[in-house]
C-alpha positions in Angstrom: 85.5 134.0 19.9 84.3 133.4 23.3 80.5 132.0 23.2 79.7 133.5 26.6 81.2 136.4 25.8 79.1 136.3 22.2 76.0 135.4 24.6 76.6 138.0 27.5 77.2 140.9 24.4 73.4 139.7 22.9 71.8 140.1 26.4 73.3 143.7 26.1 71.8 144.5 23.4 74.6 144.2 20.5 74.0 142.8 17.3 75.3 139.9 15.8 78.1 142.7 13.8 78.9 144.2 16.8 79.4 141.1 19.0 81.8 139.8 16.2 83.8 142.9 15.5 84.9 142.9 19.4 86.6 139.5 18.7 88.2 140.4 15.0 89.6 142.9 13.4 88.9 144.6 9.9 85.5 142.4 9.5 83.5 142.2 6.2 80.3 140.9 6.0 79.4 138.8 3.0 77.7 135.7 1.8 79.1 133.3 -0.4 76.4 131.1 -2.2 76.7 127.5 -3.2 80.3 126.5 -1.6 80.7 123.0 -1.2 83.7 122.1 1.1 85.5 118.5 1.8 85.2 117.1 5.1 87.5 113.8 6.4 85.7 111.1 6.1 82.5 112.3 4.7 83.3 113.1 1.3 81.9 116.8 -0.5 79.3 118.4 1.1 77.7 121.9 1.2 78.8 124.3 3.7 75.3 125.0 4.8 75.1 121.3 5.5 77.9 120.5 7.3 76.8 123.2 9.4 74.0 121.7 9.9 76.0 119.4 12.3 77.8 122.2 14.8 76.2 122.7 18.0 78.4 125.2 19.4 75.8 127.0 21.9 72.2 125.9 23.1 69.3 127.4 20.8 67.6 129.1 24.1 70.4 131.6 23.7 69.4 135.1 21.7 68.8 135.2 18.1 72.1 137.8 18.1 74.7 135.1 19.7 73.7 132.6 17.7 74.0 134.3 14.6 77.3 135.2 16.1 78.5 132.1 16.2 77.2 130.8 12.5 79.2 133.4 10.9 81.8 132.5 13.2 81.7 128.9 12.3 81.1 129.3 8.3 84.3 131.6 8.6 86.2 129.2 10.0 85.4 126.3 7.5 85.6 128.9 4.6 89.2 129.4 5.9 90.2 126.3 6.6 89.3 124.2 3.5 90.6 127.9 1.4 87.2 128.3 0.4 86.5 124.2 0.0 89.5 123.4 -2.5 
């Protein structure tokens, strides 16, 4: 996903759905509760907390963009770690 894209989207007034279903295809929005996921050299951790440590995009940007890029990013470390096996 491109952030300025994700940023320029929010200015126009597109949601944080929107915004991502112009990047992907077939998107479904859920939340998965309590996921913990392995990270090199840090052991187990949550998701939420590991997430804790991606600065993607400033926090001036809008509300929309950023949570653009959180679902974004817990996507990608859902799918990477096969949900954290």
């Amino acid at each position: 996903m491109s952030q300025f894209g994700a940023y320029g989207r929010a200015k126009n007034n597109q949601n944080y759905q929107q915004i991502l279903n112009t990047y992907y295809n077939n998107v479904n929005f859920e939340k998965r509760n309590n996921i913990n996921i392995s990270v090199n050299g840090y052991g187990s951790m949550s998701l939420e907390q590991y997430l804790l440590g991606v600065y993607e995009v400033p926090d001036s940007w809008s509300m929309e963009a950023l949570k653009a890029q959180v679902v974004a990013a817990r996507s990608y470390a859902v799918a990477y770690t096969n949900n954290g096996s």
